[in-house]
C-alpha positions in Angstrom: 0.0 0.0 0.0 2.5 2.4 0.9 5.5 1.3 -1.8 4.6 3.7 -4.6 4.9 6.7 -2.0 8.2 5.4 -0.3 9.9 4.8 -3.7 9.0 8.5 -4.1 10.1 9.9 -0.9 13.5 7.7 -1.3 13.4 9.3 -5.2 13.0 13.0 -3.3 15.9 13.3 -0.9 18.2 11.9 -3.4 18.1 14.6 -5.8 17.9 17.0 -2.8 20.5 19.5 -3.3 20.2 20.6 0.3 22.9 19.6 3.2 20.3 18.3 5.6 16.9 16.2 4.5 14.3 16.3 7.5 12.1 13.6 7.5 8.8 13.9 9.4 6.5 11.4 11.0 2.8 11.2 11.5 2.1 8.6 14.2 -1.5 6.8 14.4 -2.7 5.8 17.2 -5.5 3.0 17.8 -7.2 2.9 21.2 -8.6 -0.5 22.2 -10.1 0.6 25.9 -13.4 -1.4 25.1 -11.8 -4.7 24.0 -11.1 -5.9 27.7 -10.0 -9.6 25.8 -7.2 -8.6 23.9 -3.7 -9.6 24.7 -0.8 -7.8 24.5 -1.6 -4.5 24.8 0.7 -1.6 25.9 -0.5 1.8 27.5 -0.7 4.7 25.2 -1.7 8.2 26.3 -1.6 8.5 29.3 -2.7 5.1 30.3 -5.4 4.5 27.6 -4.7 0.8 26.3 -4.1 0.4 22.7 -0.6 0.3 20.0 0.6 3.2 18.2 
């Protein structure tokens, strides 16, 4: 799903012609407070179960 656009991010900062290439990040985040079941779960935002 994502290939096309990392092939054209990679494409991007190699013909750069800048020193420095700053790469940003968007982070998702999926909450999963009213699935009491699931396993394996880790604590995100400020104790709100779910993986980022």
């Amino acid at each position: 799903m994502l290939e096309s656009h990392r092939a054209s991010s990679i494409e991007r900062g190699k013909t750069s012609e800048g020193e420095y290439l700053i790469v940003a990040q968007d982070t998702t985040y999926y909450t999963y407070s009213g699935h009491e079941q699931m396993q394996g779960l880790g604590y995100i935002q400020g104790g709100v179960r779910g993986i980022m």
